[in-house]
ZABAGU-547535 format. One record per residue: residue in one letter; x, y, z of N, C-alpha, C in turn. Coordinates in pm, whole numbers, plus 32768, in hexadecimal, padded with zeros to 4 digits. Layout:
N
AXYZXYZXYZ;...
end
This chain:
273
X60EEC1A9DBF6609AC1ACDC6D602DC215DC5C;X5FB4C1E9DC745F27C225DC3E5F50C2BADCCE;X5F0FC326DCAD5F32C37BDD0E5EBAC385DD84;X5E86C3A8DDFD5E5DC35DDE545DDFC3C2DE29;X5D43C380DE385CD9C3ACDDFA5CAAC404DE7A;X5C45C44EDE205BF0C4ADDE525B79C49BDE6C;X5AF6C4CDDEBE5A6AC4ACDE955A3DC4F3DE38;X5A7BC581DE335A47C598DD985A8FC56DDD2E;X5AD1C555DD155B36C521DC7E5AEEC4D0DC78;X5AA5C4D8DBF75A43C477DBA25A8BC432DB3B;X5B2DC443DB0F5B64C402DA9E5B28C341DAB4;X5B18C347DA215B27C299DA1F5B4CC234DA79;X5BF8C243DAAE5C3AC1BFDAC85BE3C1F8DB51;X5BA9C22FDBAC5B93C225DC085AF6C1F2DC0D;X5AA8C1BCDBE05A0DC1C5DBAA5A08C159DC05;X5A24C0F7DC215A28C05ADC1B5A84C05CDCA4;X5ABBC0B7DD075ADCC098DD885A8DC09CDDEE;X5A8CC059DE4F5A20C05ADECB5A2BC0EFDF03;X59E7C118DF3459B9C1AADF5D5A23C1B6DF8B;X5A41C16FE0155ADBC174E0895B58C1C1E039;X5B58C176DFD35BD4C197DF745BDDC20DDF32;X5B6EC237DF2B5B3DC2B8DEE15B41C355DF67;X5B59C322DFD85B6EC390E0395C2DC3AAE057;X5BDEC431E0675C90C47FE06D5CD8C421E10C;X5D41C43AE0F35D71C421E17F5DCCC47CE1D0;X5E1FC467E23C5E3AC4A0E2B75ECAC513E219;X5F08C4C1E1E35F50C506E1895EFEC568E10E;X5EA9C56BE0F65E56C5F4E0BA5DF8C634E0FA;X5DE6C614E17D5D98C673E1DA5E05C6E6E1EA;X5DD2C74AE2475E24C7AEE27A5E52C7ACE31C;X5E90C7A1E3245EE7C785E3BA5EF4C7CAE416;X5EF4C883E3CF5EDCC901E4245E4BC931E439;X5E52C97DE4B35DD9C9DDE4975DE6CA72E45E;X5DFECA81E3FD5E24CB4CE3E95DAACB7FE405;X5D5BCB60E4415CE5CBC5E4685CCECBD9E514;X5D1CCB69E5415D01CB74E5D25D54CBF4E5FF;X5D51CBFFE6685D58CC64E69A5DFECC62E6F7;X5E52CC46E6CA5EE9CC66E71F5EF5CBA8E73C;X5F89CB83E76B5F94CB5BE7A45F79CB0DE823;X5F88CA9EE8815F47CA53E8DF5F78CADCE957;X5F5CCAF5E9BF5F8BCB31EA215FDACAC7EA80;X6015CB00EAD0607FCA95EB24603ECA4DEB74;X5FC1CA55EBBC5F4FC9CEEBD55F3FC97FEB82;X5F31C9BDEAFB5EE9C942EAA55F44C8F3EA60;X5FCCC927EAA16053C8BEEA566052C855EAFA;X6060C88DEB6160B3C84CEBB66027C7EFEBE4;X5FBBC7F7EBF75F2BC79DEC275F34C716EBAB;X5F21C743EB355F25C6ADEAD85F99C67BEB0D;X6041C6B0EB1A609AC67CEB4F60B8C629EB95;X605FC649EC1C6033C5EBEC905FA1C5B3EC78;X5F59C587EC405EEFC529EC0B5F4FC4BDEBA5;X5FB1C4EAEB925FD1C4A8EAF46079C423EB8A;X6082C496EBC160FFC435EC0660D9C3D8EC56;X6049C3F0EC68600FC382ED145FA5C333ECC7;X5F91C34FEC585F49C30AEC035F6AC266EBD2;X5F61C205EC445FBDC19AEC575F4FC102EC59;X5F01C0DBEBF85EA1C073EBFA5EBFC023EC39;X5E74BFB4EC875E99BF23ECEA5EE3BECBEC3C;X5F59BE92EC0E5F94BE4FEBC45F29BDCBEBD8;X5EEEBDADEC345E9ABD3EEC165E31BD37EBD0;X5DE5BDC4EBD45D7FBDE9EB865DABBE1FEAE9;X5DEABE66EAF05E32BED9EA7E5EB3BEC3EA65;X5EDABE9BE9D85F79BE8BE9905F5DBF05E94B;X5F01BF4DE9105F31BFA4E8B35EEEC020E8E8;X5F02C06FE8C45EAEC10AE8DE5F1CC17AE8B1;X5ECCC1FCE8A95F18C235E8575EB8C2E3E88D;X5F1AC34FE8A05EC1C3C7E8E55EF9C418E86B;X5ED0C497E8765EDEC501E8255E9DC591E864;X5EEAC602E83F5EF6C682E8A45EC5C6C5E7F2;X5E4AC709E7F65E43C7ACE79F5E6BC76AE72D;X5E45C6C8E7155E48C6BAE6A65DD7C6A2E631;X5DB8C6BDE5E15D44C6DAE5755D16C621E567;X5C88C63FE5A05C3FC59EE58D5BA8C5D7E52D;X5BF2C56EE4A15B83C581E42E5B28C511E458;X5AA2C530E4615A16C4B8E47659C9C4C0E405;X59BCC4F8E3C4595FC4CBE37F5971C4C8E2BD;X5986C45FE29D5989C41EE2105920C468E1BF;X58A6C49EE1E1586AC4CEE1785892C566E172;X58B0C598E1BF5934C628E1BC5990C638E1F9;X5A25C5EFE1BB5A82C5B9E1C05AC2C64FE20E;X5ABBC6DBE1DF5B08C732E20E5AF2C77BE29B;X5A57C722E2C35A46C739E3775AA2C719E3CE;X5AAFC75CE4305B24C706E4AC5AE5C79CE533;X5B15C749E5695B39C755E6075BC1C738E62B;X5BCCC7CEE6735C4BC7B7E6BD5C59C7B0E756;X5C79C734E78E5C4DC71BE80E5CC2C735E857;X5CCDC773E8E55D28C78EE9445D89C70AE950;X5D5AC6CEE9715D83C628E96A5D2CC5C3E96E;X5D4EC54BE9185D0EC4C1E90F5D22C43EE926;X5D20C3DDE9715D57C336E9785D08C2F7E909;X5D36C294E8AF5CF8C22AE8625D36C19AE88A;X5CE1C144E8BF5D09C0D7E8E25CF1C04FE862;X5D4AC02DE8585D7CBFACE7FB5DB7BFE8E788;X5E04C07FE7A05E59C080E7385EC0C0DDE768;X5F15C0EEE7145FABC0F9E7726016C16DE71C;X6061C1A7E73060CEC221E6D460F0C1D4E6D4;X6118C222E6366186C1E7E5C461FCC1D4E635;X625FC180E5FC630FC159E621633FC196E5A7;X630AC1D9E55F6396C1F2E50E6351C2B6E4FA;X63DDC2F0E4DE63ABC3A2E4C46361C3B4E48C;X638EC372E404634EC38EE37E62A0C384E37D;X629AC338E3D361DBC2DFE3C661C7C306E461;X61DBC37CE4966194C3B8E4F8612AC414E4E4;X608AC415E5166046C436E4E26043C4B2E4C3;X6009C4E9E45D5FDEC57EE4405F46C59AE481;X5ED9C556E4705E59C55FE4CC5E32C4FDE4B1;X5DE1C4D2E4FC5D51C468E5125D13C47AE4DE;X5CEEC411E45D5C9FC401E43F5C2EC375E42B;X5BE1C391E4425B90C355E45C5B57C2E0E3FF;X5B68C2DFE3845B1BC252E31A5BBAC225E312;X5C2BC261E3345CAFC238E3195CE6C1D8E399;X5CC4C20FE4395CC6C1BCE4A25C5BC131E4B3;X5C0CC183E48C5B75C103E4955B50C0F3E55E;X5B88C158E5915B94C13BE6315B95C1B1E646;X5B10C1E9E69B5AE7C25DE6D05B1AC253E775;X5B5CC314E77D5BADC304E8205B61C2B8E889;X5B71C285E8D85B34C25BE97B5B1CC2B8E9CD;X5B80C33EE9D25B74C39DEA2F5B9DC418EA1D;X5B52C49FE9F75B97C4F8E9C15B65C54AEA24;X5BC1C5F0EA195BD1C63CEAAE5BDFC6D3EA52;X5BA5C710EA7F5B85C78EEA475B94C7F6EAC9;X5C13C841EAC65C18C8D5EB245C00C934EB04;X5B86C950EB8B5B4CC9E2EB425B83CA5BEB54;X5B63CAA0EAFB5B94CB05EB015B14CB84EB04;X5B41CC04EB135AC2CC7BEAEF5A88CC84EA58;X5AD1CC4BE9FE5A98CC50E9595A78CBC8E96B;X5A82CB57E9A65A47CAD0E93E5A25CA91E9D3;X59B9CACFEA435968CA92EA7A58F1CA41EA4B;X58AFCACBE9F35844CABDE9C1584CCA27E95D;X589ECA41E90758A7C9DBE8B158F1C935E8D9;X5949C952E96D5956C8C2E98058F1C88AE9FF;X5875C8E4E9E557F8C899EA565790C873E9FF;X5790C87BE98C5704C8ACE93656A4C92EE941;X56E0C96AE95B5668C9D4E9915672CA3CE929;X56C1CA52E8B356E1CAA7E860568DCAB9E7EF;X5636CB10E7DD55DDCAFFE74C561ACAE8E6ED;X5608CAC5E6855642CABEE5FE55C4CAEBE57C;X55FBCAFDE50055DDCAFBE4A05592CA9BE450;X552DCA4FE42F5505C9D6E3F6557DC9B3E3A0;X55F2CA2AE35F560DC9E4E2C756A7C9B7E2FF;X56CACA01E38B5752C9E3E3E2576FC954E3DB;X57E3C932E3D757FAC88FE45457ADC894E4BB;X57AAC7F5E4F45795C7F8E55C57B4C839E5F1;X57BAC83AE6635802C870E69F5845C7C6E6F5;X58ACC7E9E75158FCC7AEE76E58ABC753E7A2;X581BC75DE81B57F6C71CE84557C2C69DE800;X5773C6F8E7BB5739C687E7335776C635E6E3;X581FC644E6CC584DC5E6E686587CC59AE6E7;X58A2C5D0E79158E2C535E7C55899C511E809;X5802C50DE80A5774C4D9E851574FC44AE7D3;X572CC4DAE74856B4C45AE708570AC443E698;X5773C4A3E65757E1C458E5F0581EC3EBE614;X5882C3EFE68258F9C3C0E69758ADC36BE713;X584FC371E75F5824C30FE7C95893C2D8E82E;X58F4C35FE84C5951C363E8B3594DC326E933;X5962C2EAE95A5915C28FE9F4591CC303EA61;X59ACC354EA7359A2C3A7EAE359D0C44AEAA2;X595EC493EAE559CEC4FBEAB159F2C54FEB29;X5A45C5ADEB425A7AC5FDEBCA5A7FC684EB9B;X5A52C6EFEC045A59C779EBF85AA1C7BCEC4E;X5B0BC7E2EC365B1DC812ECB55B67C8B3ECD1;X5B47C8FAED475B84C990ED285BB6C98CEDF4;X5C2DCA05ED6E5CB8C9EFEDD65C91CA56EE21;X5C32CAC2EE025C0ACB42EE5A5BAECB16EEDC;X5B65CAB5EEAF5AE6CA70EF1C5B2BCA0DEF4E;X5B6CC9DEEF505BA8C91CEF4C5B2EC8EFEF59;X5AD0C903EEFD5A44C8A6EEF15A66C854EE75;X5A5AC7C9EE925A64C751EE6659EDC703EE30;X59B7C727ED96592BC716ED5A593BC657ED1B;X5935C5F4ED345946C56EECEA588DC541ECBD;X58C7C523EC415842C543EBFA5845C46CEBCB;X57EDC441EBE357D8C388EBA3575FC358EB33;X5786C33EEABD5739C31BEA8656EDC286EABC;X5661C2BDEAAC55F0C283EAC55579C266EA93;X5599C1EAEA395524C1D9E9B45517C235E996;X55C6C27DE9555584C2BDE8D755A7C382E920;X55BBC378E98D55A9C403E9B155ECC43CEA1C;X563AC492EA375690C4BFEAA6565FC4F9EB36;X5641C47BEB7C562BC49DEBF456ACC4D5EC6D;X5652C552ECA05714C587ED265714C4FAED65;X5793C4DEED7757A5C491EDDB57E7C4CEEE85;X5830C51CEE7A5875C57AEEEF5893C5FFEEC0;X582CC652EF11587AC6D0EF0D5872C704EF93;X5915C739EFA75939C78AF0275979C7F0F02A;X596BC837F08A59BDC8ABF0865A3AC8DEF0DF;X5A19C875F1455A87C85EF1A45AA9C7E4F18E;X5B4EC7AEF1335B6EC743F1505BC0C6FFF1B3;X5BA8C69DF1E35BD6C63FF24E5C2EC5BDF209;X5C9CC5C7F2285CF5C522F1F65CD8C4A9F227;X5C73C4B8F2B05C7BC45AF2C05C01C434F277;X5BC6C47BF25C5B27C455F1F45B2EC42FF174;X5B7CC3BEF15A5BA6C3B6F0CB5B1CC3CDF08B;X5B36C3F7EFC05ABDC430EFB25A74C3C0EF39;X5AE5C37FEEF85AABC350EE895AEEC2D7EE6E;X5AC7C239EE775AFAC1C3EE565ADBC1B3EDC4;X5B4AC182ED975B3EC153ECC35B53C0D2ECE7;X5AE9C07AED075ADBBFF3ED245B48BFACECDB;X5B3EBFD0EC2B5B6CBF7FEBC05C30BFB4EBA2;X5C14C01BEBE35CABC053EBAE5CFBBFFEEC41;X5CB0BFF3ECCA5CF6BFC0ED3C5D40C028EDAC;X5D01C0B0EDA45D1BC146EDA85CBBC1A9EDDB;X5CE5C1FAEE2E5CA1C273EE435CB1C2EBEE39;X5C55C320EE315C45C3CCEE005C3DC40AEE91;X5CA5C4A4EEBC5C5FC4D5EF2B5CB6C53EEF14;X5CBFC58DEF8F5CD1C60BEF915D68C610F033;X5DCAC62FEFDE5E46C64CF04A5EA8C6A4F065;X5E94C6EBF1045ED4C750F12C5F40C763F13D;X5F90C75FF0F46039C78BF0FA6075C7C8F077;X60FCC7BCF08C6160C818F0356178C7AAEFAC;X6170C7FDEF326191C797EEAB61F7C81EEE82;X625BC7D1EE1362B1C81BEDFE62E6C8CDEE49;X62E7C8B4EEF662FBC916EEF46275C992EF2F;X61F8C93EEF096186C989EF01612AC972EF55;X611CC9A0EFC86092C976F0365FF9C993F016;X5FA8C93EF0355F20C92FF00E5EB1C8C3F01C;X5E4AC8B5EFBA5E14C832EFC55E08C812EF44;X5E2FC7ADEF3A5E5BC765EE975E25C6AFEEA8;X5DD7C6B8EE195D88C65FEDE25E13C5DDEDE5;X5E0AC55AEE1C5E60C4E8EE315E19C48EEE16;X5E77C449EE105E3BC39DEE015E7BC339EE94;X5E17C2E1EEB95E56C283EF245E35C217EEF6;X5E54C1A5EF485E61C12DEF385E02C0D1EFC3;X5DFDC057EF7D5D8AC014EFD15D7BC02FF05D;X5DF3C051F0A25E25C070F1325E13C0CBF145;X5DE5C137F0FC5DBFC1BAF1015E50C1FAF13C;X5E82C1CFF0E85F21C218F0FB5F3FC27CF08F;X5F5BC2F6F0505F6EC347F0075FD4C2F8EFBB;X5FD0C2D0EF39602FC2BDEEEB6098C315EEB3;X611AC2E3EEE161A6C350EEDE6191C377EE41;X61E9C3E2EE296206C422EDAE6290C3DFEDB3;X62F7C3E7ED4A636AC3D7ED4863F0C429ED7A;X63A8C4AFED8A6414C4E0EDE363E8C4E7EE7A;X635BC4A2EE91636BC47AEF2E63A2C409EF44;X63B6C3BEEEC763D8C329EEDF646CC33BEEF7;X64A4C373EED8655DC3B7EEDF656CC3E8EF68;X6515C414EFAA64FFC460F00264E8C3ECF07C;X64A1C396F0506471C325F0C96520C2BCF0CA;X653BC2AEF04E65A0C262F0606636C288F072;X6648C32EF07166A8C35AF0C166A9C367F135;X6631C36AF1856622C37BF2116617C2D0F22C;X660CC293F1ED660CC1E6F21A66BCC1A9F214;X66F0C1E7F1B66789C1CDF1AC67DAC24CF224;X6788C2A7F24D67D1C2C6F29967B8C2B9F329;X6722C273F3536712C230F3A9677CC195F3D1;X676FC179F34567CCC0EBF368686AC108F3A1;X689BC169F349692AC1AFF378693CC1CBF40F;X68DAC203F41E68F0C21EF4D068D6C1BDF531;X68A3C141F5146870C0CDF53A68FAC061F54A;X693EC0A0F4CE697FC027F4BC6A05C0ABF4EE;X6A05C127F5286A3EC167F5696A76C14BF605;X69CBC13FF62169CEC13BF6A26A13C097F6CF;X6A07C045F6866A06BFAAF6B46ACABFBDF69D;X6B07BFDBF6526B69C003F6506B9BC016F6CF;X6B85C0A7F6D96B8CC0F4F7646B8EC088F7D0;X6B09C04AF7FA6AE8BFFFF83C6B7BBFA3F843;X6B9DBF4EF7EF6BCFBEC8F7E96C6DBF06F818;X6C89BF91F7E56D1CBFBCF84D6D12BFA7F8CE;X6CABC013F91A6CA6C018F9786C98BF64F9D8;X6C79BF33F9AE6C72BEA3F9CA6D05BE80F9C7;X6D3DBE95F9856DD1BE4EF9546E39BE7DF9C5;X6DEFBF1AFA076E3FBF58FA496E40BF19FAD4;X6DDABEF5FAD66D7BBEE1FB686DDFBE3BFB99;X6DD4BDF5FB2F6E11BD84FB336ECDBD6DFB23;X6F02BDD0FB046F9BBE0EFB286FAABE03FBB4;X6F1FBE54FBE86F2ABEBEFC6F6F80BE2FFCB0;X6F03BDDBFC776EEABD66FCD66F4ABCE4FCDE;X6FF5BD15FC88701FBCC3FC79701FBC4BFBF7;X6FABBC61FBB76F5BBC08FB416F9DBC4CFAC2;X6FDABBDAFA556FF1BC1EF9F06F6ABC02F988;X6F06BC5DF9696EAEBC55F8F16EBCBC0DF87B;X6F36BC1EF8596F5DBBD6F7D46F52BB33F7F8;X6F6FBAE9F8696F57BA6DF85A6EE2BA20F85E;X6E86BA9AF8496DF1BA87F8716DBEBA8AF7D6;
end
């Protein structure tokens, strides 16, 4: 088995493969960042968490899709060792691995052939600058973030959002260019903020407790503009539905003695009824 090519490895047997073949993939990229700076903080674990659990496409529109939290997305084939690491991302028409082994290491991009639908960037005090565009750079630098998921990657939506302001930045490509679509600073639930026509889904902003944690946290709803459950609200809806039924089927109980009694009083035996 030929060993998997490089763009620079100029040996022979590789002379004569189509370019595609000649780029590294998600297994010789690098998977970490050792230069970033620490760990996610406990927002930036538990927010993809809840984007990633309510993250629920209309099945009529969407069979496949597939999200990813702080994971390394390589774009560009002519310098294979660029990436972006995005807070979280949706890609629609493709889907996680089913098996351990072939769960991804990062996104990459000439390897997916399918750029995200919707990626979400939380700001923070170090990477405002750089997840608005507003950050100078170097001519000889990468791009900055904006620039690769504007005019690289031609991202359809992208989202900004900071947990200090609950200002809610949704940015839409528009021939070519990221126009705001909503920004607020006071959010309202009932103002849903952002329809994904194609996913069958919405983007907005919702005031309550997630694991434990009160606030306003980035959700997804559904055509009804109903907040789509997470799975431990879904445990949560259907223990209080099984224990609604219990007392239902408590009370009718209850009920059907007292009847039985009533009809004793009266001389009547119940049982022949």
């Amino acid at each position: 088995m030929l060993p998997i090519p490089k763009p620079w490895d100029n040996r022979p047997q590789f002379e004569n493969l189509p370019p595609k073949s000649q780029l590294p993939t998600m297994y010789d990229l690098p998977s970490e960042s050792p230069g970033d700076a620490g760990l996610p903080d406990d927002f930036h674990i538990l927010q993809p968490r809840l984007l990633s659990d309510t993250f629920k496409p209309a099945t009529d529109l969407v069979t496949d899709y597939f999200t990813a939290t702080d994971m390394n997305l390589y774009y560009d084939p002519a310098n294979p060792m660029h990436y972006k690491r995005p807070d979280w991302f949706a890609v629609l028409g493709s889907k996680r691995a089913d098996q351990i082994n072939e769960l991804r290491l990062s996104y990459v991009i000439w390897q997916e052939e399918i750029a995200p639908y919707l990626l979400i960037e939380l700001l923070s005090p170090g990477t405002e600058k750089e997840d608005l565009g507003t950050r100078l750079r170097d001519i000889e630098q990468p791009p900055g973030k904006w620039d690769v998921y504007e005019r690289n990657l031609q991202i359809p939506y992208y989202a900004v959002y900071s947990r200090y302001t609950g200002e809610l930045k949704l940015f839409s490509l528009i021939a070519g260019s990221y126009q705001l679509f909503v920004a607020t600073a006071t959010p309202n639930v009932k103002r849903k903020k952002l329809w994904l026509s194609r996913a069958g889904i919405g983007l907005g902003i919702w005031n309550g407790s997630y694991q434990g944690v009160f606030g306003h946290w980035l959700r997804f709803f559904d055509v009804n503009g109903q907040w789509i459950p997470s799975p431990e609200e879904q445990l949560i809806q259907k223990t209080e539905q099984l224990t609604q039924k219990d007392k239902q089927l408590a009370q009718e109980k209850s009920r059907a003695e007292r009847y039985a009694v009533r009809l004793r009083e009266l001389g009547i035996d119940p049982e022949a009824y």
